[in-house]
C-alpha positions in Angstrom: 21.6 -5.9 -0.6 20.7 -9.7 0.3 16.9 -10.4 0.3 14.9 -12.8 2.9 11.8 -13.9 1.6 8.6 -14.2 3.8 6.2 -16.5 2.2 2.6 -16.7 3.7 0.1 -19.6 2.4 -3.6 -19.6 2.4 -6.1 -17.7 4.7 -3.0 -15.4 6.4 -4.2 -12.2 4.8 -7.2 -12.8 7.3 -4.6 -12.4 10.5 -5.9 -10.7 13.0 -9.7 -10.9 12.7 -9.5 -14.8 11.6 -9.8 -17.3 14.8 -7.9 -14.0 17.2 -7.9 -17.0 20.1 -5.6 -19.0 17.9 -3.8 -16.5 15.8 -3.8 -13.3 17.6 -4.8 -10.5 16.2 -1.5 -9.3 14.7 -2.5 -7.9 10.9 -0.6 -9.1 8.2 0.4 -5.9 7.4 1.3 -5.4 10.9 3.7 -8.7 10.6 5.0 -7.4 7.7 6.3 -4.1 9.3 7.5 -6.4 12.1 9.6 -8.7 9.3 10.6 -5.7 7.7 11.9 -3.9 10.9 13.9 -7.3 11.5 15.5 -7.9 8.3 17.1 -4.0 8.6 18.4 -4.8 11.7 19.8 -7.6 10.1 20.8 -5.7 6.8 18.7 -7.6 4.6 16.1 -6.4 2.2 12.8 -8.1 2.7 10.4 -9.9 0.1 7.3 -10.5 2.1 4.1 -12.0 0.0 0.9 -13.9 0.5 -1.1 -15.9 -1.8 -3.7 -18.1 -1.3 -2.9 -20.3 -4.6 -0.5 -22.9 -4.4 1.2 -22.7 -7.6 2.0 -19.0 -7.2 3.8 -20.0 -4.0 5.4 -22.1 -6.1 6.4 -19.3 -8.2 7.9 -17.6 -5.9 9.7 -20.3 -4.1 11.5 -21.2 -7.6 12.4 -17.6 -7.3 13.6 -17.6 -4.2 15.3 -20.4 -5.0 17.3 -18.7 -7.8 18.0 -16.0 -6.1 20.1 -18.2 -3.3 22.0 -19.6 -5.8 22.8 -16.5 -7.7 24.2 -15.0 -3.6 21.2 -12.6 -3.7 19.3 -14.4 -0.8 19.7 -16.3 2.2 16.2 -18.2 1.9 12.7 -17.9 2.8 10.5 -17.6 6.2 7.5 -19.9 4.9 4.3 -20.2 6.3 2.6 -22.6 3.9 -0.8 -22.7 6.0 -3.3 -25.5 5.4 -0.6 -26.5 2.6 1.5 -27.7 5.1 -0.5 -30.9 5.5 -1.2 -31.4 1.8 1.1 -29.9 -0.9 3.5 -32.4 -1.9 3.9 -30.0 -4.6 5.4 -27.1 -2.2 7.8 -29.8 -0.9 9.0 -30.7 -4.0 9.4 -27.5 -5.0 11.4 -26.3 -1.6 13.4 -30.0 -2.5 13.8 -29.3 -6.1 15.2 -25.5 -5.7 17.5 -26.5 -2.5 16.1 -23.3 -1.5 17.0 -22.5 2.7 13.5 -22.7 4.5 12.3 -22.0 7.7 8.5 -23.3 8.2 6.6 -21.1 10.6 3.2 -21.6 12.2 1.8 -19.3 14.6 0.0 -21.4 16.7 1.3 -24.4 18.1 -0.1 -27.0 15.5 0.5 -29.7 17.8 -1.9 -29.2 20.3 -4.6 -28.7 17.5 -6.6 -31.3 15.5 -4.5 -34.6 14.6 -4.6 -33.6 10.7 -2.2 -30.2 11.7 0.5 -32.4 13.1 1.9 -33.6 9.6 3.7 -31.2 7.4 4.9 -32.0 4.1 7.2 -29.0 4.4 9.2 -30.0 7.5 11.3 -32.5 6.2 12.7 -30.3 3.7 13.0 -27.2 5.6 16.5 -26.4 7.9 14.1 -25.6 10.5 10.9 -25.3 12.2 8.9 -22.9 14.5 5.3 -23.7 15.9 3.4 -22.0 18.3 5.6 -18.8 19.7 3.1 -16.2 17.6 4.3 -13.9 15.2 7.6 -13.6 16.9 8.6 -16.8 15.4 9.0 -14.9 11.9 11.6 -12.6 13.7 13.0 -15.8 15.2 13.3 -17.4 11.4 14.4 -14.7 10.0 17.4 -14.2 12.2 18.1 -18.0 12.3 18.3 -17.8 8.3 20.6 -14.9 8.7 22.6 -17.1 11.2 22.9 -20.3 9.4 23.7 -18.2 6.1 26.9 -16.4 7.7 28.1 -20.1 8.8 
């Protein structure tokens, strides 16, 4: 079956007790069972993960990566967290693996502090959600299935 990734960055495993106002309180293994619940309606298989070291999400974008260009997946759902506005490294390595992303934050980053509203990640990614909740990873997850059947 075809896999959709779900990557999550730093400080996501603390959803739903970090910062509730901003984030909601939503458990990441709550999110997960929502992804997963998604991606079967969908007929995909789901690969959800969170780290809180960039070069693991590295790692696992390379395999992501990989796995779109041997037809086993249709991309990745990728929060990248406070990496957003720092990793060059995670954009090179979405750039470098051609791998189909779709960058998720669940709050809407521009309305926070200035240093939010630059991603390194958007200009690589095929498209971008900010600031609908945790319904924006069913929202990326079924526009990834979309732009993948085109």
């Amino acid at each position: 079956m075809t896999v959709v990734y779900v990557l999550n960055g730093p400080n996501l495993n603390l959803l739903g007790t970090r910062r509730p106002e901003v984030y909601g309180t939503t458990t990441l293994s709550i999110l997960e069972e929502l992804c997963r619940e998604e991606a079967t309606r969908l007929g995909l298989d789901l690969v959800f993960r969170q780290s809180n070291h960039e070069g693991l999400l590295i790692d696992w974008i390379h395999e992501a990566g990989a796995r779109v260009k041997a037809g086993e997946s249709i991309g990745a759902v990728f929060n990248p967290g406070a990496y957003t506005h720092t990793s060059i490294a995670l954009h090179d390595a979405v750039e470098g693996t051609e791998l189909p992303v779709v960058e998720v934050h669940i709050s809407n980053v521009h309305r926070r502090e200035a240093f939010r509203h630059h991603s390194y990640i958007s200009p690589v990614a095929r498209g971008t959600i900010v600031g609908l909740g945790v319904d924006g990873y069913r929202l990326a997850i079924d526009a990834l299935h979309g732009m993948s059947s085109r």
